[in-house]
MDAnalysis code that builds the backbone (N, CA, C; Angstrom):
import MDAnalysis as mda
import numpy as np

u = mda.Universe.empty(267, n_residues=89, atom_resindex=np.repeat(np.arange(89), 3), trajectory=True)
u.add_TopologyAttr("name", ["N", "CA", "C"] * 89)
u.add_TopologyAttr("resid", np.arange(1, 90))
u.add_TopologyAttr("resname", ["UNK", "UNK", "UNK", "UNK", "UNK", "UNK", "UNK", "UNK", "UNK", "UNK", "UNK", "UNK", "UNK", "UNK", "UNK", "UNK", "UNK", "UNK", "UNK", "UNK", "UNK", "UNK", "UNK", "UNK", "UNK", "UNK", "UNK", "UNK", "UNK", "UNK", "UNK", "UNK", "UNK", "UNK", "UNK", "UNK", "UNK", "UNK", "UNK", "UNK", "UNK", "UNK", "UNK", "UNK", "UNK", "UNK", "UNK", "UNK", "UNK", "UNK", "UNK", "UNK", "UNK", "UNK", "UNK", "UNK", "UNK", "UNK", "UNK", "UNK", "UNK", "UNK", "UNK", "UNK", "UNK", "UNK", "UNK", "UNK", "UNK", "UNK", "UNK", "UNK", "UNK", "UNK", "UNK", "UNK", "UNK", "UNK", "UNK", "UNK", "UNK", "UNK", "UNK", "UNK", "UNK", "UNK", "UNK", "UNK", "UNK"])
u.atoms.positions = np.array([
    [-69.756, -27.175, -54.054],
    [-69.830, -26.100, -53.085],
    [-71.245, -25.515, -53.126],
    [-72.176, -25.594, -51.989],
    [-73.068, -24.803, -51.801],
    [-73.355, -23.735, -52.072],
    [-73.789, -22.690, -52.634],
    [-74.422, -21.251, -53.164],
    [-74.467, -20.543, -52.158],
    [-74.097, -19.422, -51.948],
    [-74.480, -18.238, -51.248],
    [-75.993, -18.040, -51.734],
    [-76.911, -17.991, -50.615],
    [-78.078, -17.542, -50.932],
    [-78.427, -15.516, -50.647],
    [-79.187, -15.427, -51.726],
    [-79.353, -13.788, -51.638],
    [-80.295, -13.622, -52.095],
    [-81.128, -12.380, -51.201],
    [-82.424, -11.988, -52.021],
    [-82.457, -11.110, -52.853],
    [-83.192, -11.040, -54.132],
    [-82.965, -10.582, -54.961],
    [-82.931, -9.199, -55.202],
    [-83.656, -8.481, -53.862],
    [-83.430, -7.003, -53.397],
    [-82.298, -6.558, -53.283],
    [-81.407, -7.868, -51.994],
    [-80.122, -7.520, -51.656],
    [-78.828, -7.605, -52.721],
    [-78.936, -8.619, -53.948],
    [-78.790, -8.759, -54.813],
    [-78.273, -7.443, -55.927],
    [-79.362, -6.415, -56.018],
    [-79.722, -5.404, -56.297],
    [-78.820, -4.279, -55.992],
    [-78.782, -4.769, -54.568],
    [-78.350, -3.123, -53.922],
    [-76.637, -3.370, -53.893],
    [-76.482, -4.580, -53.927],
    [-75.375, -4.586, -53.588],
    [-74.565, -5.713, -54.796],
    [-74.812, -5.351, -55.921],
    [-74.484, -6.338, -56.731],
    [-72.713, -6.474, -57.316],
    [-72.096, -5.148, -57.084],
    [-70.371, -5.064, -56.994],
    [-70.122, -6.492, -56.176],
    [-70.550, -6.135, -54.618],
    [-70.665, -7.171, -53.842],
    [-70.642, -8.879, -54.559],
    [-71.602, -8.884, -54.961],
    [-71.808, -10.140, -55.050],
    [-71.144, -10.730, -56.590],
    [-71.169, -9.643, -57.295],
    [-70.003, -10.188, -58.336],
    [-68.739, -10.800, -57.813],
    [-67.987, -9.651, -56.644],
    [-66.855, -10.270, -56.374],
    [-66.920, -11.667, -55.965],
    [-67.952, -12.396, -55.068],
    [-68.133, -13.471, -54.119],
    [-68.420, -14.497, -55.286],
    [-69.031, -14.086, -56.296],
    [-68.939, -15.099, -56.945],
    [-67.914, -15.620, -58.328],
    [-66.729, -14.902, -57.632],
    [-65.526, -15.721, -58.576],
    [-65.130, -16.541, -57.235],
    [-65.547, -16.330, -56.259],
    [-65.019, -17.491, -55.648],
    [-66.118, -18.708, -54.900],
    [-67.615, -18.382, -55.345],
    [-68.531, -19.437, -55.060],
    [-69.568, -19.052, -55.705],
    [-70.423, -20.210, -56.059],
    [-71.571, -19.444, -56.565],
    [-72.367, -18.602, -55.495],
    [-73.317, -18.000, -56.282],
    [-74.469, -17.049, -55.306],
    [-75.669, -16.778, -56.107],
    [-76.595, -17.855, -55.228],
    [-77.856, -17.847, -55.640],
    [-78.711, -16.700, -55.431],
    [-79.406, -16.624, -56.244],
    [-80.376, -15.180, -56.347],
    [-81.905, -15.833, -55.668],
    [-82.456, -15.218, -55.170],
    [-83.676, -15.872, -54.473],
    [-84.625, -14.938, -54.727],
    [-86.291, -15.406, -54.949],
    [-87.561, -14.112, -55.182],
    [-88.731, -15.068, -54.383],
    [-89.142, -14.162, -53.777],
    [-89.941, -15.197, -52.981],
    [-89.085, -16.627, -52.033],
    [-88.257, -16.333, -51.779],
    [-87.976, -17.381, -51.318],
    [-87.088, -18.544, -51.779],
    [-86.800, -18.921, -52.856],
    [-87.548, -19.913, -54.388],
    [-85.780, -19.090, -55.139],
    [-84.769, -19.831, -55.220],
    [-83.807, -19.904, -55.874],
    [-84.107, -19.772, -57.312],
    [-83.862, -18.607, -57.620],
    [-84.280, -18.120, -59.556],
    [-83.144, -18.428, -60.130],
    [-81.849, -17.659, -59.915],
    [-80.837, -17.726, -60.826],
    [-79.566, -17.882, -59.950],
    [-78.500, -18.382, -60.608],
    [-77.065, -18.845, -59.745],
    [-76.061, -17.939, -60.912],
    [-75.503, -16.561, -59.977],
    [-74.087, -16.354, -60.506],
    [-72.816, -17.346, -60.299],
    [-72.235, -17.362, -61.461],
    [-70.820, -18.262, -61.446],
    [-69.973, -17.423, -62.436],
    [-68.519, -17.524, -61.786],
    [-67.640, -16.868, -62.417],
    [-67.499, -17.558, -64.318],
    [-66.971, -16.595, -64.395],
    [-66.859, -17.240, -66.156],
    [-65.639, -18.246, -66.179],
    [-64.988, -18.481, -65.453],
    [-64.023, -19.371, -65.735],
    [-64.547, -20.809, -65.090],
    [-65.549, -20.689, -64.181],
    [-66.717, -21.782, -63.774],
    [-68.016, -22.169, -65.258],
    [-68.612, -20.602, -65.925],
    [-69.154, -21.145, -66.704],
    [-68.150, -21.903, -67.683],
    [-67.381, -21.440, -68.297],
    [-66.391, -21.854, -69.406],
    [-66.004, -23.467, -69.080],
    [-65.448, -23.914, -67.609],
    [-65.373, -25.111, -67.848],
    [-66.712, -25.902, -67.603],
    [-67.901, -25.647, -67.175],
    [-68.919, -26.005, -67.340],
    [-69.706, -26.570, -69.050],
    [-69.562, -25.455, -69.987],
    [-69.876, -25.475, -70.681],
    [-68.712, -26.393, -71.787],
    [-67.444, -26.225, -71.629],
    [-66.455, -27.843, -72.355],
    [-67.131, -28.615, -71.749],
    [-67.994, -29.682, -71.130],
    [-68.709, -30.378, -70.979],
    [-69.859, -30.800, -71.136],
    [-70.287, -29.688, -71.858],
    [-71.761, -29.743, -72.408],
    [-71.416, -31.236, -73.759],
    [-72.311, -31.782, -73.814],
    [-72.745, -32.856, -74.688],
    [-73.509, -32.780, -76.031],
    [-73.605, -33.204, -77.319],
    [-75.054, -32.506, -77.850],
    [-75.376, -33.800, -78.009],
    [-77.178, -33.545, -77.738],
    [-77.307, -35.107, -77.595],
    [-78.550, -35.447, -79.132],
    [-78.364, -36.242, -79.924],
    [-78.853, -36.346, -81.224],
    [-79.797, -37.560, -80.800],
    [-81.017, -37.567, -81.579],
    [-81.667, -38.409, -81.698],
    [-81.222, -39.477, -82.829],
    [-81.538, -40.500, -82.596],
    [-81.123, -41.914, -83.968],
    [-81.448, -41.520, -85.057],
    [-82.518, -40.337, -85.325],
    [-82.728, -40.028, -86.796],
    [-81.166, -38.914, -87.177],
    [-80.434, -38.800, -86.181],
    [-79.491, -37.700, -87.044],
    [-77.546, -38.583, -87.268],
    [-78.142, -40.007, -86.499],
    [-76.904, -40.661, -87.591],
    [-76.774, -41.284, -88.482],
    [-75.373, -41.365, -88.953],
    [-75.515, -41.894, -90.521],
    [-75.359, -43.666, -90.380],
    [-75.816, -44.052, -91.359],
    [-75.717, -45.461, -91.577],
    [-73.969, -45.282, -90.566],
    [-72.946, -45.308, -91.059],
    [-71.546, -45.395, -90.621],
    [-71.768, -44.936, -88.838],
    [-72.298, -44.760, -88.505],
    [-72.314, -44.106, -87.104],
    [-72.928, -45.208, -86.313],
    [-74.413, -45.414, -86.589],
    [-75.084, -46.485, -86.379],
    [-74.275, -47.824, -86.544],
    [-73.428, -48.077, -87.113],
    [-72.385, -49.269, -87.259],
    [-71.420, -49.519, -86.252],
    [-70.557, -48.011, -85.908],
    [-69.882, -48.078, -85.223],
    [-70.197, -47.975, -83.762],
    [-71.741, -47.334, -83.365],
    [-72.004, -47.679, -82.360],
    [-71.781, -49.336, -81.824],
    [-72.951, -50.063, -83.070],
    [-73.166, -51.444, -82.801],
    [-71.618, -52.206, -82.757],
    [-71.062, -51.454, -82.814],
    [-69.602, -52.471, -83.070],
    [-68.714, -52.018, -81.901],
    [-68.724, -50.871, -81.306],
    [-68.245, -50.283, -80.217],
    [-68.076, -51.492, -79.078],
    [-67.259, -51.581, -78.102],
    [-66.812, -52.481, -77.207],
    [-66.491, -51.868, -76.119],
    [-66.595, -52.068, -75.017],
    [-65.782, -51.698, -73.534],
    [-64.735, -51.715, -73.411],
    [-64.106, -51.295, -72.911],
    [-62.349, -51.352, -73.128],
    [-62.412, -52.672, -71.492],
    [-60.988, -53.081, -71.515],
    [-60.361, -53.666, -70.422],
    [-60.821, -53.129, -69.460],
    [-60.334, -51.939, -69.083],
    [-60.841, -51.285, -67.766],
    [-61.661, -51.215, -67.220],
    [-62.850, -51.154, -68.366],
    [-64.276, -50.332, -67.875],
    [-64.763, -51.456, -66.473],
    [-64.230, -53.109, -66.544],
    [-64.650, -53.658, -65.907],
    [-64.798, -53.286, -64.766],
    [-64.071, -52.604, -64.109],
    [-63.384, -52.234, -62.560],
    [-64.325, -51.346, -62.086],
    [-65.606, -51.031, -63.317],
    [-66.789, -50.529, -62.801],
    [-68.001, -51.198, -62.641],
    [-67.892, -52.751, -62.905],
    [-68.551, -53.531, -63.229],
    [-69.948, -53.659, -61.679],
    [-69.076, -53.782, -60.683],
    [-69.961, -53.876, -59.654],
    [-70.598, -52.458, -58.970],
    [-70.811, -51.664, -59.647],
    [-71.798, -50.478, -59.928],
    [-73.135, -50.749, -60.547],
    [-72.769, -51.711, -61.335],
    [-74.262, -51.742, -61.776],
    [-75.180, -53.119, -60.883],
    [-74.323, -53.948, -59.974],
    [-75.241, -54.835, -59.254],
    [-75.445, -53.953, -58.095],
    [-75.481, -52.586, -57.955],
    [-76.043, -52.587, -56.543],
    [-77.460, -52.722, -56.432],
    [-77.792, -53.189, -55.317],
    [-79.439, -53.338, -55.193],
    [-79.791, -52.362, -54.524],
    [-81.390, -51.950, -55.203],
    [-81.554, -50.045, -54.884],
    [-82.121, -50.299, -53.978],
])
């Protein structure tokens, strides 16, 4: 869903306003023009953030990790995504 755009004056003056609008969409804050910040309801951040990833560099696994990567396999299924990766760009 697209953002309500708002300037950051209007933002300001009327920010009850725009709290409410954004439990039901986001609403971008604008300065100059130029999209600064996006309100989202907390039950938007919350499932946003169960999806966050942490992403480790190779120096932070253990020998056992590094193994089980290399040993890791595709399941059956994954095939049925197989012709995703021949598309020609």
């Amino acid at each position: 869903m697209e953002p309500v755009k708002v300037a950051a004056a209007d933002f300001q003056r009327n920010i009850g306003r725009y709290q409410d609008l954004a439990l039901r969409q986001p609403v971008a804050v604008t300065r100059n023009g130029r999209e600064s910040c996006v309100l989202i309801s907390t039950e938007e951040y919350q499932r946003l953030k169960r999806r966050d990833r942490e992403v480790l560099a190779i120096e932070d696994f253990t020998d056992a990790d590094a193994e089980a990567v290399r040993q890791a396999r595709p399941s059956t299924e994954s095939a049925t995504f197989n012709h995703e990766l021949n598309r020609d760009s």
